[in-house]
VOZADO-459362 format. One line per field, with one value per atom (N, C-alpha, C): z, y, x; residue number from 1. Coordinates in Angstrom, 2 decimals. Each point is the difference from the previous one (the first is absolute). Layout:
pz	[Z	...]
py	[Y	...]
px	[X	...]
num	[NUM	...]
//
This chain:
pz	[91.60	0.49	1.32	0.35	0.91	1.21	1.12	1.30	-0.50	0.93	0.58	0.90	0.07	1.62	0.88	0.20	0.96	1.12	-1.71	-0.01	1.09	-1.08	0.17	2.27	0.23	1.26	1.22	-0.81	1.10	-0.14	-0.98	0.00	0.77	0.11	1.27	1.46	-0.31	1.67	0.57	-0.93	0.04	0.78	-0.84	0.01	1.25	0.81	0.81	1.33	0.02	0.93	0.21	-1.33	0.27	0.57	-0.51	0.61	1.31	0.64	1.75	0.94	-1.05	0.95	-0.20	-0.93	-0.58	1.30	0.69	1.33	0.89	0.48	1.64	-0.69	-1.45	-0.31	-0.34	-0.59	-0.30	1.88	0.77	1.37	0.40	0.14	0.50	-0.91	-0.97	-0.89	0.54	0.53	0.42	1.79	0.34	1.40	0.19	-0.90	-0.39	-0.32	-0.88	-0.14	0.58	1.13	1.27	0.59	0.54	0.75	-0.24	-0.87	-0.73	0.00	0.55	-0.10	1.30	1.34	0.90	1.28	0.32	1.39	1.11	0.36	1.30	0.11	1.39	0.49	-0.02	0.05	0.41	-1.36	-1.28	-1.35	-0.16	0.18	-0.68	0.28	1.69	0.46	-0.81	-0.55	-0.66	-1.48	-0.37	-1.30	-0.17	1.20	0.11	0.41	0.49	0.01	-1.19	-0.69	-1.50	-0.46	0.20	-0.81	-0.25	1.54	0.32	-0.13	0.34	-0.69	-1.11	-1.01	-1.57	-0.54	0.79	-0.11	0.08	1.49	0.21	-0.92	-0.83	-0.31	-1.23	-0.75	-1.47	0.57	0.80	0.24	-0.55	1.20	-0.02	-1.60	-0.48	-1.18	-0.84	-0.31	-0.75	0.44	1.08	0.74	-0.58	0.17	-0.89	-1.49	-0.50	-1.57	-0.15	0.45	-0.63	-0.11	1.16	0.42	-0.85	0.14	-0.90	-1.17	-0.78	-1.36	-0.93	0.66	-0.22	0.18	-0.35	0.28	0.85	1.22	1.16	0.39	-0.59	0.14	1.34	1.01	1.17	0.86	-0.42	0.48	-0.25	0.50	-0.98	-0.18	-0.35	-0.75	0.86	1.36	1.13	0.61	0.49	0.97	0.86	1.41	1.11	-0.18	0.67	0.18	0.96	0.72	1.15	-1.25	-1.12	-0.69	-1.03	-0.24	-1.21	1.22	1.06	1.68	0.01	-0.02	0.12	-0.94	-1.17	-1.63	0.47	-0.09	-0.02	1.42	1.01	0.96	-0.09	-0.79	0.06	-1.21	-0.93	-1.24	0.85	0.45	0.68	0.86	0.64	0.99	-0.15	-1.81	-0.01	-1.30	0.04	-0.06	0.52	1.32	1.16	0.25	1.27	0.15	-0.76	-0.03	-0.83	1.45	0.51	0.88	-0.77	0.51	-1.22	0.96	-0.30	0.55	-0.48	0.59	-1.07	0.69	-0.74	0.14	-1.16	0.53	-0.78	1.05	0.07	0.63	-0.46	-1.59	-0.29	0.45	0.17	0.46	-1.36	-1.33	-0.71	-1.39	-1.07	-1.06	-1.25	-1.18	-1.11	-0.95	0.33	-0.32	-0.99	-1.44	-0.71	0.52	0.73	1.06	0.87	0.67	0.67	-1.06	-1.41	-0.47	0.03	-1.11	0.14	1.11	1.45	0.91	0.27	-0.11	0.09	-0.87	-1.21	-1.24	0.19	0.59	0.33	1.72	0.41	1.38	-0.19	-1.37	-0.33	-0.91	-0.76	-0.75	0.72	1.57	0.58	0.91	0.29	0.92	-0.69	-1.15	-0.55	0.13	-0.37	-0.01	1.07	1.29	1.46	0.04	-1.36	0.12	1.48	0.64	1.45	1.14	-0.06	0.66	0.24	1.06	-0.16	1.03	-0.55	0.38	-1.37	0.54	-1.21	0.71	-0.55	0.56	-0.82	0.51	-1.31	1.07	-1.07	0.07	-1.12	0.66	-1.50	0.68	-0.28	0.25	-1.09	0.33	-1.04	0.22	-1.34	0.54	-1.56	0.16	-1.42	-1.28	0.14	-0.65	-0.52	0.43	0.04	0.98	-0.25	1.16	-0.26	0.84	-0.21	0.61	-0.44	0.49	-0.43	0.98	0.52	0.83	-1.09	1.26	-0.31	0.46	0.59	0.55	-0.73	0.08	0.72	0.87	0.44	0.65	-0.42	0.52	-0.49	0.60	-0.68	-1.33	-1.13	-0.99	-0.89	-0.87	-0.92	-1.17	-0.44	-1.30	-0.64	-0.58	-1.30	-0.83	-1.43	-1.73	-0.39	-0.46	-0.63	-0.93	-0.31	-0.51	-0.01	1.64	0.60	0.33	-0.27	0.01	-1.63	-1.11	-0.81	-0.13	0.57	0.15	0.87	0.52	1.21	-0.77	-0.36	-1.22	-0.91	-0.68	-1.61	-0.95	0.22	-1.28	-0.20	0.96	0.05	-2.05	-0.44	-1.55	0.30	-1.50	0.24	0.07	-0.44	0.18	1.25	0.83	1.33	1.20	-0.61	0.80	0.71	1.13	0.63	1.35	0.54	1.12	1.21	0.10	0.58	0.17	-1.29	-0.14	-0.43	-0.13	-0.38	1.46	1.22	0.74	-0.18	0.12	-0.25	-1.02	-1.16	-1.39	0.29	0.75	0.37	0.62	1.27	0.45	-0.50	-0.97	-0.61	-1.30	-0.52	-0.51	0.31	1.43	1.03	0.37	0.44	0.47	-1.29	-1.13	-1.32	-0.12	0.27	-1.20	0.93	1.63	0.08	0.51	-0.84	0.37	1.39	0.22	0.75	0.05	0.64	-0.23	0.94	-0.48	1.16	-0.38	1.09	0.15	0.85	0.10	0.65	0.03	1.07	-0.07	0.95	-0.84	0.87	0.33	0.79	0.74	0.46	0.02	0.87	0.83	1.35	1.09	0.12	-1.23	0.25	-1.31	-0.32	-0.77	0.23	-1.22	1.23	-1.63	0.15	-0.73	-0.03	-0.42	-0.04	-0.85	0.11	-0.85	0.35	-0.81	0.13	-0.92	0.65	-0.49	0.60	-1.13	-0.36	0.48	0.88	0.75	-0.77	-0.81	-1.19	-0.62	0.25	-0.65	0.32	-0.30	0.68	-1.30	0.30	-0.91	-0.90	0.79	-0.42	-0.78	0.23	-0.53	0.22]
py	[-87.78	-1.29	0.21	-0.11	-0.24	-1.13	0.21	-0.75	-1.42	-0.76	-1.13	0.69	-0.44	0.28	-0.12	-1.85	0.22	0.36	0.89	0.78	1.20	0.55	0.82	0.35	-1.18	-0.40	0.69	-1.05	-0.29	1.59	0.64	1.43	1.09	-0.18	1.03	-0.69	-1.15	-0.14	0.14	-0.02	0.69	0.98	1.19	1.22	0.47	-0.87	0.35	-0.34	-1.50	0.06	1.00	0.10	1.68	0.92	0.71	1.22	-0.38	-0.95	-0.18	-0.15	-0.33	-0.47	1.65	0.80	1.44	1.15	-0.21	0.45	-0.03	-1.60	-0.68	0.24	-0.44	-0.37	1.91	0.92	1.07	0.66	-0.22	0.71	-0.83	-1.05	-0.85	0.29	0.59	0.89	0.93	1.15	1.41	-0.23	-1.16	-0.38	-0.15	-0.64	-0.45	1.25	0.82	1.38	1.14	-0.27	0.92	-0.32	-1.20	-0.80	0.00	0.10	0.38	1.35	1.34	1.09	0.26	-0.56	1.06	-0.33	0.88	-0.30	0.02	0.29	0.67	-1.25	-1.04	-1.31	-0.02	0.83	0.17	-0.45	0.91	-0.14	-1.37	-0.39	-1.39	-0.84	-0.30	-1.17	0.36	0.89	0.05	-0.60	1.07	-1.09	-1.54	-0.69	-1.51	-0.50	1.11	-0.81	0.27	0.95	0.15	-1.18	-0.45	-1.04	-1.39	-0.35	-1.09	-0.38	1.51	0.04	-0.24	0.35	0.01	-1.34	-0.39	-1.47	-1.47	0.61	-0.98	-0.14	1.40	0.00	-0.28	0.37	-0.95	-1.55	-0.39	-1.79	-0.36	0.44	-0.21	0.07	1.25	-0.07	-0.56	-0.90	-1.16	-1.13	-0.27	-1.68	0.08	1.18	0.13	-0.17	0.95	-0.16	-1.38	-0.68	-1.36	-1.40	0.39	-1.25	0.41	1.81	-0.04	0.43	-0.14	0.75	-1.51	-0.44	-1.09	-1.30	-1.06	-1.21	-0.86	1.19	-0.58	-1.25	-0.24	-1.24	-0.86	0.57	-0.27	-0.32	0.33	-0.64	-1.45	-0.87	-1.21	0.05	-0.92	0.25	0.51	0.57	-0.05	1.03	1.21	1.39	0.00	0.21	0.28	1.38	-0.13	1.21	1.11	-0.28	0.68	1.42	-1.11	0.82	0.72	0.07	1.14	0.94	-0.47	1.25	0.25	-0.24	1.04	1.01	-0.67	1.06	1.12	-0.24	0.88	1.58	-1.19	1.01	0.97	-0.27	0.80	0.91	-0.43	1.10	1.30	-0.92	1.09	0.73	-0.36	0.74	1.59	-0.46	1.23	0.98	-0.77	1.26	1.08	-0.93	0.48	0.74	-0.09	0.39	-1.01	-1.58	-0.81	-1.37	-0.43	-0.43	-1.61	-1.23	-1.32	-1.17	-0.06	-1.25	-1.36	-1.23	-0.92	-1.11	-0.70	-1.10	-1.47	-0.44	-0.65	-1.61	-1.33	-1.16	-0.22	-0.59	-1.40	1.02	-1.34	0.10	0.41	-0.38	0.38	-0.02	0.37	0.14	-0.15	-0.84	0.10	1.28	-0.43	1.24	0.84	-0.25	0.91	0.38	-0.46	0.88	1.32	-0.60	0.98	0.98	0.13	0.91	0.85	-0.52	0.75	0.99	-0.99	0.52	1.38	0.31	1.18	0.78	-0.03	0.98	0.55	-0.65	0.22	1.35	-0.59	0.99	1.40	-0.62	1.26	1.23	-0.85	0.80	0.65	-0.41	0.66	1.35	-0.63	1.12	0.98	0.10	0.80	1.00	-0.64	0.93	1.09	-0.79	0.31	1.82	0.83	1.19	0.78	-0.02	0.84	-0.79	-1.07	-1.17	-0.82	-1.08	-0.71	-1.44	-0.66	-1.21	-1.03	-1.22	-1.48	-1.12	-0.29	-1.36	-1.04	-1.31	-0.70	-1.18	-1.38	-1.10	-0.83	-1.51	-0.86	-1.43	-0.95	-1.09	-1.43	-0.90	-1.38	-0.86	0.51	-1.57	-0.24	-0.79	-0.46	0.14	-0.37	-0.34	1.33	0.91	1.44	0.81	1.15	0.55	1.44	0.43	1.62	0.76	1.54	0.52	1.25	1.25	1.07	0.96	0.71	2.00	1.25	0.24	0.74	1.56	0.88	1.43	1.09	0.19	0.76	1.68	1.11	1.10	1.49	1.14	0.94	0.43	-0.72	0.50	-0.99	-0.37	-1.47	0.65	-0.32	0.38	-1.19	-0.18	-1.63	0.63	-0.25	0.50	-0.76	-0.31	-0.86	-0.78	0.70	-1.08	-1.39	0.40	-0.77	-1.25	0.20	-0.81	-0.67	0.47	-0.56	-0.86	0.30	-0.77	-1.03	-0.15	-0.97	-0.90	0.02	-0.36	-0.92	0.41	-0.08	0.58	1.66	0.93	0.72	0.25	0.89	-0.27	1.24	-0.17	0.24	-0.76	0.29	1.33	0.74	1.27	0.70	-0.70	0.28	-0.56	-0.61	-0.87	1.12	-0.05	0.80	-0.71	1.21	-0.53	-0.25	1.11	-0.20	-1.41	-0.07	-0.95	-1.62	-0.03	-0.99	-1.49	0.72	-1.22	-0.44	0.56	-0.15	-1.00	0.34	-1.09	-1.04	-0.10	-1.35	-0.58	0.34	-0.79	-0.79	0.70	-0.43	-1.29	0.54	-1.30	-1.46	0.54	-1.25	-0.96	1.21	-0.46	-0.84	0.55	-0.50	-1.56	0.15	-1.38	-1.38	0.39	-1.41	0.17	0.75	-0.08	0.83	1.17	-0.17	1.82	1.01	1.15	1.31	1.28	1.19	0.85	0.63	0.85	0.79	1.57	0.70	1.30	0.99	0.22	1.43	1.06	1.30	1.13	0.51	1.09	0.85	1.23	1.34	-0.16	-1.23	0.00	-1.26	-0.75	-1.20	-1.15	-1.02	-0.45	-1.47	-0.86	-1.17	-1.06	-0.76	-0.85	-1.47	-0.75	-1.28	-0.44	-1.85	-0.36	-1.60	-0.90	-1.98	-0.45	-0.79	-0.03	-2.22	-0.52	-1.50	-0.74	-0.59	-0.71	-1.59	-0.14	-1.23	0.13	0.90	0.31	1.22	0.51	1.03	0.87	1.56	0.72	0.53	-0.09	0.66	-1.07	-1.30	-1.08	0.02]
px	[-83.19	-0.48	-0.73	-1.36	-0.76	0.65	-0.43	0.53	-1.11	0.63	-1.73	-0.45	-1.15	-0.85	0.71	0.20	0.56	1.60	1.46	0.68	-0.69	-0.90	-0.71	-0.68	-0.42	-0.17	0.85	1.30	1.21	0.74	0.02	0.51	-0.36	-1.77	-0.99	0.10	0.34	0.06	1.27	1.18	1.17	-0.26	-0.30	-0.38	-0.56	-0.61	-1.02	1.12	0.49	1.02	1.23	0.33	0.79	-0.32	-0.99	-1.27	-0.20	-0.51	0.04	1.75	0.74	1.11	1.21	-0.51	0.70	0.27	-0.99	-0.14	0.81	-0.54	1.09	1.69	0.19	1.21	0.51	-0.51	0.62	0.23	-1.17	0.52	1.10	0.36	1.21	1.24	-0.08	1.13	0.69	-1.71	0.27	0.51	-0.21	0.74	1.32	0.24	1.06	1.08	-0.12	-0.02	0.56	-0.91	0.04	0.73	0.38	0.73	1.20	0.42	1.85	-0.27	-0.62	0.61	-0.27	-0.90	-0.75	1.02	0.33	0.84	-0.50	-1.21	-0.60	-0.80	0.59	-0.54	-1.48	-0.93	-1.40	-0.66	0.66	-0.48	0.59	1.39	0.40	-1.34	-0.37	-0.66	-1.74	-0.18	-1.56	0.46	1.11	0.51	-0.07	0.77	-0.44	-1.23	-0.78	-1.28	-0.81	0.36	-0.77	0.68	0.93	0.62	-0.84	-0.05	-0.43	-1.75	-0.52	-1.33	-0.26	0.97	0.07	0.32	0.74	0.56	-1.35	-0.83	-0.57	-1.78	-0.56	-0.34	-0.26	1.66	0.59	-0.41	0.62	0.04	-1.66	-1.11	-0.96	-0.48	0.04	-0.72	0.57	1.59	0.07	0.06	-0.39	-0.12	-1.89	-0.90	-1.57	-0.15	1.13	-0.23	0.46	1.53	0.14	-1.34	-0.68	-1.24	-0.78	-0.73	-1.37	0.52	1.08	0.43	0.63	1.05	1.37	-0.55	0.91	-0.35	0.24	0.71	-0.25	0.61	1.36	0.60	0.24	0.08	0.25	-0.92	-1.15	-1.45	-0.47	-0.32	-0.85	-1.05	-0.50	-1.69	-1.34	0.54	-0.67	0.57	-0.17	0.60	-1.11	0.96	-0.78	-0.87	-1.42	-0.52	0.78	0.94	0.55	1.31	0.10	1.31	-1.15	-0.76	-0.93	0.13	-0.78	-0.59	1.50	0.78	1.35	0.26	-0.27	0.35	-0.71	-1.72	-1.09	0.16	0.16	0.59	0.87	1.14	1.35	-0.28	-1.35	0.04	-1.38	-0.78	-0.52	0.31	1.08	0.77	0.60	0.80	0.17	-0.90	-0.84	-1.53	-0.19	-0.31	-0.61	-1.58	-0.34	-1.79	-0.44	0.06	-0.50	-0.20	-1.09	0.16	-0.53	0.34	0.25	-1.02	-1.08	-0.54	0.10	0.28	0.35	-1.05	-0.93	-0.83	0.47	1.23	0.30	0.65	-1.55	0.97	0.50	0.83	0.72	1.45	0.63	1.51	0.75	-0.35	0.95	-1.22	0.48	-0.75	0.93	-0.47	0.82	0.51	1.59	0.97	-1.11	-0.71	-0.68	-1.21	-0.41	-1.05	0.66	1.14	0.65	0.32	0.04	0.76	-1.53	-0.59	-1.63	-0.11	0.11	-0.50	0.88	1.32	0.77	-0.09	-0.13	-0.37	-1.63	-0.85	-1.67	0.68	0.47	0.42	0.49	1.35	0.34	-0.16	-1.42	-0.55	-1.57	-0.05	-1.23	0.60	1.53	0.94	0.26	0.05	0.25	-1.65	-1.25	-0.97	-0.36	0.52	-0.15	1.26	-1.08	1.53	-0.05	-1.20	-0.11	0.16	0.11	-0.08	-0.94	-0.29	-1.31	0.64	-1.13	0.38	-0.03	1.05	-0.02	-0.02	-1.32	-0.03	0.18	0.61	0.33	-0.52	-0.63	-0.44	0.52	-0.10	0.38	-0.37	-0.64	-0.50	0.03	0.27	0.15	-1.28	-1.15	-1.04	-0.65	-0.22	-0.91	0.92	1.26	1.34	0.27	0.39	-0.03	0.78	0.81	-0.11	-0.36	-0.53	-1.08	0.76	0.42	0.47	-0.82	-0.17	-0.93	0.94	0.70	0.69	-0.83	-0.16	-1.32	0.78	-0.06	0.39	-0.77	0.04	-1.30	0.56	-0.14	0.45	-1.01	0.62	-0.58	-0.55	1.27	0.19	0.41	-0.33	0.34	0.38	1.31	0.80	-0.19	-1.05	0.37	-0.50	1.27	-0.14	-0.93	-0.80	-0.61	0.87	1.28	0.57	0.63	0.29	0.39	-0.95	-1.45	-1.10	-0.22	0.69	-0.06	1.04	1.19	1.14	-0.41	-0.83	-0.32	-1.17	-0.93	-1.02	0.56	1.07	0.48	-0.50	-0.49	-0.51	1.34	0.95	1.10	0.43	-0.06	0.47	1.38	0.99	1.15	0.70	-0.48	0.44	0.65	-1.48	0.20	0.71	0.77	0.88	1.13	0.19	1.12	0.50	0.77	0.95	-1.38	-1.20	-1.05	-1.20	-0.01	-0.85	0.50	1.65	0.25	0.01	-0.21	0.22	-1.80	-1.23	-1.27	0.17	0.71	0.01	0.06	1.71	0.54	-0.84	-0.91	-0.85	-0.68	-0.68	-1.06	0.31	0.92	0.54	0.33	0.79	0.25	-1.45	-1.09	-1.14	-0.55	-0.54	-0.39	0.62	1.79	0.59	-0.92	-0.50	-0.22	-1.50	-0.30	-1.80	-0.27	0.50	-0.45	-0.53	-0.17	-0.75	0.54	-0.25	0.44	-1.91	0.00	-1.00	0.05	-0.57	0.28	-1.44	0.01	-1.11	0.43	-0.42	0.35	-1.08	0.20	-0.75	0.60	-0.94	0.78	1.21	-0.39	0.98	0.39	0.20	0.12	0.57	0.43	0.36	0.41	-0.52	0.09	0.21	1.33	0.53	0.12	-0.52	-0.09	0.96	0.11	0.15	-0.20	0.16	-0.35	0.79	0.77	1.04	-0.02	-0.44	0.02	1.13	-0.18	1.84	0.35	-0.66	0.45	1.32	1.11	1.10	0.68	0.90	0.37	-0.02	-0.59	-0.14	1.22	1.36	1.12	0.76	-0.45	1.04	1.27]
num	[1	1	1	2	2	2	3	3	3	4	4	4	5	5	5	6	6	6	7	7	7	8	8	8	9	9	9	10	10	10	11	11	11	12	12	12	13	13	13	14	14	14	15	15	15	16	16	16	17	17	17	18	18	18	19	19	19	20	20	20	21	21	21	22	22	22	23	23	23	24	24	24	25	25	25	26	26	26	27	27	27	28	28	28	29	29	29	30	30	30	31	31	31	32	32	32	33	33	33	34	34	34	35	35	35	36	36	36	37	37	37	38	38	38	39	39	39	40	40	40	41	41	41	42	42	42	43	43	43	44	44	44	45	45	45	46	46	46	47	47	47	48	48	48	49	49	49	50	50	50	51	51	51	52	52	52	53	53	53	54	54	54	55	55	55	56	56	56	57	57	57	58	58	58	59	59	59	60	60	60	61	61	61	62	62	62	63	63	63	64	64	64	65	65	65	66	66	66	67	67	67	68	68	68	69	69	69	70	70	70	71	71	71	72	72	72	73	73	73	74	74	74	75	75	75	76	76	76	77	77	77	78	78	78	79	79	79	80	80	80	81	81	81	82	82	82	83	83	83	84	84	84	85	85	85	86	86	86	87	87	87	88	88	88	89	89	89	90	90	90	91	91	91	92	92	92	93	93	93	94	94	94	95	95	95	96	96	96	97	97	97	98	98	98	99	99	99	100	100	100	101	101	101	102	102	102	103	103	103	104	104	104	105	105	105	106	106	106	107	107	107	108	108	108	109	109	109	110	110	110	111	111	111	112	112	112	113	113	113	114	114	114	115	115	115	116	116	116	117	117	117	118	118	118	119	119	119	120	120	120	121	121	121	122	122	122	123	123	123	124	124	124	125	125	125	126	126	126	127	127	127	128	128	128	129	129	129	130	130	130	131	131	131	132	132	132	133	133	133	134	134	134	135	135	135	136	136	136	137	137	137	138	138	138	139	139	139	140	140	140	141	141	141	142	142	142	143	143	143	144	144	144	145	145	145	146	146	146	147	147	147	148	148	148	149	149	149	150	150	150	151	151	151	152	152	152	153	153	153	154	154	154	155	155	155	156	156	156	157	157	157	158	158	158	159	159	159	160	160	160	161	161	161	162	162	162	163	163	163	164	164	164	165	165	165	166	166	166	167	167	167	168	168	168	169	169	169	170	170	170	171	171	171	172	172	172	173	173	173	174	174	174	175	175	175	176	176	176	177	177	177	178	178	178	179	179	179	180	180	180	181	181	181	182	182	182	183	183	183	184	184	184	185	185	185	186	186	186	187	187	187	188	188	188	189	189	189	190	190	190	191	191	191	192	192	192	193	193	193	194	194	194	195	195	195	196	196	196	197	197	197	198	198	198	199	199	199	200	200	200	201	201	201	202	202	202	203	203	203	204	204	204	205	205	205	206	206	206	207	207	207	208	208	208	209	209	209	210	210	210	211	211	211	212	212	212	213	213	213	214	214	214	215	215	215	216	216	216	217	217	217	218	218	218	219	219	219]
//
């Protein structure tokens, strides 16, 4: 028996939240670890700070996946711009060599914009493999709101698949833990009219999307 799609969906983005959180959560194991055998005060106190590093970087990357992945129950139909600029910060943080420009007035933006807008961030942070800069923008006019992150560094890692996943050419085949948050976007963007586009170069990479404020994309 074949999955649904969108089975199919919710299983790679599974997948993908595992794969980022396998890290912070397996070193806070090996802290943990250490810490019940090491007697020598100098090693304990690095042990607790691997701990707490491990700790605070798990938090971050599921307080990100729940907003741009989940349904985000605890939000209302409206998230401050101040709480995405926290997510985005704390995932680029531990990048690192990723320096974050943000050109963004409205005070808050609808929760499915905000999700867009973190999956578009975290699928440009990721390109940024030598580092670079991200600039992100997002604006509400002409019953719309536009959003523009903008990747700019030495070296630009984008699959093209990830541009078909962003499109809607992505075939099913190609559905994975990689390309499945690109999908979700695009779906989200599609159900209410509204569009993703994106546009790459040597040192640079630059993601849109318009996203129609007549309803909320996530329902």
């Amino acid at each position: 028996m074949t999955e649904s799609p969108s089975v199919d969906l919710a299983a790679m983005l599974c997948s993908r939240l595992c794969h980022d959180l396998l890290s912070p959560v397996g070193a806070f194991a090996n802290g943990l670890e250490l810490l019940a055998t090491e007697k020598d005060s100098a090693m304990r106190q690095n042990c607790i700070e691997l701990l707490e590093q491990s700790a605070v970087i798990s938090t971050n990357k599921l307080k990100f996946f729940r907003l741009a992945f989940g349904a985000a129950g605890g939000f209302g139909e409206r998230v401050a711009v101040d709480e995405a600029r926290d997510l985005i910060d704390a995932m680029v943080a531990d990048k690192g060599r990723i320096e974050v420009e943000w050109a963004i007035g409205e005070a808050n933006l609808a929760k499915s914009a905000v999700k867009v807008l973190l999956n578009l961030a975290q699928i440009a942070t990721d390109t940024l493999v030598r580092g670079g800069t991200l600039t992100i923008g997002a604006e509400r006019r002409s019953g719309a709101c536009e959003i523009v992150v903008r990747a700019s560094g030495p070296k630009i890692a984008f699959d093209e698949t990830l541009g078909h996943a962003l499109d809607g050419t992505l075939a099913a085949e190609e559905l994975s833990s990689r390309t499945a948050a690109a999908h979700m976007i695009h779906l989200l963007a599609v159900q209410d009219g509204g569009q993703l586009q994106f546009a790459v170069e040597p040192d640079a990479l630059v993601l849109g999307a318009i996203l129609p404020e007549s309803g909320d994309l996530i329902g």
